[in-house]
N, C-alpha and C positions, 0 to 999 in steps of 0.2 A: 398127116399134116393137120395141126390143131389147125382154129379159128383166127388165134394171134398171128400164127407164124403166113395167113396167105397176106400177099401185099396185090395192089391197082397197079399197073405197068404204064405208062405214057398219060400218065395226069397229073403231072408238075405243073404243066403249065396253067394260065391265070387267066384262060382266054377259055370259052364252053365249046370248043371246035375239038380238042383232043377227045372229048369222053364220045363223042359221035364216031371220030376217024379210029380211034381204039375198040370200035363196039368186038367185041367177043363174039364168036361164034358159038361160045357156052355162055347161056344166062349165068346172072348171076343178081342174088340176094344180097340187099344193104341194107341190114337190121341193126339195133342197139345193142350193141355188148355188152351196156352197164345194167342191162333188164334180163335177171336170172331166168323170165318165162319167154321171152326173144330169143335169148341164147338159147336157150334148151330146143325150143321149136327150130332156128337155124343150124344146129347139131346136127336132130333128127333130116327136118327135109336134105340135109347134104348128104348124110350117110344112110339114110333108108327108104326114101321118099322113091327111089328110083326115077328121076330124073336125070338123066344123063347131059354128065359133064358139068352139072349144079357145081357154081363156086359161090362162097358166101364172102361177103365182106363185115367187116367191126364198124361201122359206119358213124361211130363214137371215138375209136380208136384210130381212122383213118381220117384225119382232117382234112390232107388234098380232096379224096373222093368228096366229103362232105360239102366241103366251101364248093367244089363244080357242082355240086347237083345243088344246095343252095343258089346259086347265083341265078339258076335256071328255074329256082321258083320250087324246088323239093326239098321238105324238111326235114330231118328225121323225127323232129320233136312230133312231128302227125303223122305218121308211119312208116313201115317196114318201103321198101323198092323191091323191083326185079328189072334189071336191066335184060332186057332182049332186043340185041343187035342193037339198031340205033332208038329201040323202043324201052320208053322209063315209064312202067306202070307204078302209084302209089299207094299205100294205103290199103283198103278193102280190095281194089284191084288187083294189087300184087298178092295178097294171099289168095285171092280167088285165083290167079294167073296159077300160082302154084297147086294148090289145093288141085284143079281141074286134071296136072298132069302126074300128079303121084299114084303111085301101085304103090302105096305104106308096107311097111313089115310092124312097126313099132306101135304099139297099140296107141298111145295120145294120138298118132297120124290117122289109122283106123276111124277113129270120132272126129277128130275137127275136118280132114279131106272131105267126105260127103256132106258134111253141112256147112263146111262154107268153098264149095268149090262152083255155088251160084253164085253169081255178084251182088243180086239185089239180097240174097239171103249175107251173105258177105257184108255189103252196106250195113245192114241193121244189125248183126254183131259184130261188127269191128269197132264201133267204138265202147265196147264191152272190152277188149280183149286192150284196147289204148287204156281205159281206167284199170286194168289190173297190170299193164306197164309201169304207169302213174303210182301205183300204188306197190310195188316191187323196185323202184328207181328209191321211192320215198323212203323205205325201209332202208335201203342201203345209204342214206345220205346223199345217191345225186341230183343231181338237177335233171328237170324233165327234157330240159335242153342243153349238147353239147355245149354247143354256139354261144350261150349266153353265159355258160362257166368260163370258156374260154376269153371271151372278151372280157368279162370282170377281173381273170389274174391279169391282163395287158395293161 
């Protein structure tokens, strides 16, 4: 199952109570789809990171998910998620969250797991890892924010 084809189950609704009563008992990743070095990192951590039961989400792609975790004060334009259970780690968090519990096969997991699977080490390269987002969204034409492409075609 690619990336496109997973879908969010019980988060239609317009109310932030569904994405807590849905929590998963498998974490799950909400990265940018539109960012070739996101995707490629959410690839990996899903298929070799060994984390069991890792689902990733398009968090670009999946507007319901986004507009709940928006509403709730999480952006994607500031980084990657990991939802565990009813916990939404951001940012430096959420790769460090990850980072902490991969056994890598894939050599790029190999180098970034143990340097950023400290959070303070995590802090001070993540927003290294946001300008090369920035900078791979740019190339491609999109905006560094769904959100705000979206409400511009409305």
């Amino acid at each position: 199952m690619t990336v496109k084809d997973k879908a969010v189950t019980d988060m239609e609704s317009d109310s932030p109570e569904p994405l807590a009563q849905s929590a998963s008992p498998q974490p799950v990743l909400v990265f940018d789809g539109g960012c070739l070095f996101c995707r490629h990192f959410a690839e990996l951590s899903e298929l070799r990171s060994g984390i069991p039961g890792l689902q990733i989400r398009d968090g670009r792609a999946d507007q319901a998910l986004r507009e709940q975790l928006e509403r709730r004060g999480y952006r994607l334009r500031d980084g990657a998620m990991v939802l565990d259970g009813e916990q939404i780690l951001h940012g430096a968090e959420a790769i460090a969250w990850l980072c902490r519990r991969m056994t890598p096969s894939a050599a790029l997991l190999h180098l970034l797991a143990p340097l950023l699977a400290d959070s303070r080490r995590a802090r001070v390269m993540y927003p290294l890892l946001l300008v090369a987002r920035r900078l791979a969204l740019s190339l491609r034409g999109l905006p560094l924010d769904p959100a705000t492409a979206l409400a511009a075609r409305r």
